[in-house]
Each structure stands twice: as C-alpha cells, then as structure tokens.
N, C-alpha and C positions, 0 to 999 in steps of 0.2 A: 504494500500500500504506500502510495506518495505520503511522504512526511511533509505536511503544512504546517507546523510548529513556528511560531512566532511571527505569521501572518494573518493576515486582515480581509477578510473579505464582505464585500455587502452585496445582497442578493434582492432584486425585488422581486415580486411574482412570487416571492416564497411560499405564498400561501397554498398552489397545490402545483400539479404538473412539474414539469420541467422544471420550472425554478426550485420548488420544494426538492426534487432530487439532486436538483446541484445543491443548496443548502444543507442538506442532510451530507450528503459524501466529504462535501467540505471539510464539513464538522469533525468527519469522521474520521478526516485525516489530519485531523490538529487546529486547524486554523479558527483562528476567531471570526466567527462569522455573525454580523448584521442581517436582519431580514427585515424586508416589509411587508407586511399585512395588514387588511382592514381594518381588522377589529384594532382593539384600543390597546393600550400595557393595561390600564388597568384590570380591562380582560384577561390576560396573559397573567396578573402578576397573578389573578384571585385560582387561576387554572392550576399556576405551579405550586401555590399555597397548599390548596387542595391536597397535593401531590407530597408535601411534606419538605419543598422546598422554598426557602426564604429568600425574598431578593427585594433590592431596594429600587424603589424609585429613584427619579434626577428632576422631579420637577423646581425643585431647589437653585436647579443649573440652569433652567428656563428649558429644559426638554419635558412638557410635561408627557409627550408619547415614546418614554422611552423606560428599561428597566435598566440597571449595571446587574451582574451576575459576577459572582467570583468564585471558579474553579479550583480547587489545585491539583487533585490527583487526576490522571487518564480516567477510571472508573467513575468519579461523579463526573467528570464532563460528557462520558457516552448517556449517565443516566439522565444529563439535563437535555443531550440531544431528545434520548427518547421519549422526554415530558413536550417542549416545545413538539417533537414531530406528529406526538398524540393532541396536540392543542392546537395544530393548523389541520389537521383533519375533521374536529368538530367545526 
C-alpha cells in the first residue's frame, strides 16, 4: 500500500461515489484527508459522539463547519476512517 504519511489531502464529493473512495483509500494510506459534504460538522460531530468518539469543534477559529480530530496511533485512525465512512453513507 502507498505510504501517504505526513500528507494532506482534500476531497470534495466525498460524500458518496468516487470521491468517497478516493477519500477512504487516502485515508487508508496515511494521509490527512479533508472532505466535503453536505451535511453540517455539527452532524458529523453528534454521529462520531454517538460512536464513542470525541472531537472538537473550530468555530472559535471562525470555521464554524468544521471538526479538528486528533489521531495518534495507525488503529484509531482506521477506526475514525471507519466512523466518518459509516457517516457519509447515512
């Protein structure tokens, strides 16, 4: 698998199709990846809550449609891929 470690990617369309599997692979191969989709973060954040994972808003920063997320190990970043990729498919 390509190593994307310590790159940046942003995807739009992420929310299904093509773009959702480029967004997913991305991910899957290290990289930090951006997505855009309809719905809101605040949707996003109440999904991953749900899900038992915590992340913070930036409306602070004047982004209010956005989350931060902070990873550290390879395992919870495949498990946040797998939350976001279950929350663009509802």
């Amino acid at each position: 698998m390509l190593d994307l470690s310590g790159k940046v990617a942003l995807v739009t369309g992420a929310s299904r199709g093509i773009g959702r599997a480029v967004a997913l692979r991305l991910a899957r191969c290290g990289a930090k990846v951006a997505i855009s989709d309809r719905r809101t973060a605040a949707e996003a954040e109440a999904h991953l809550a749900s899900q038992g994972l915590l992340v913070r808003t930036v409306t602070n920063y004047g982004l209010p449609d956005h989350l931060r997320i902070t990873i550290g190990l390879e395992e919870h970043n495949r498990a946040v891929v797998d939350l976001l990729a279950d929350f663009l498919k509802a």
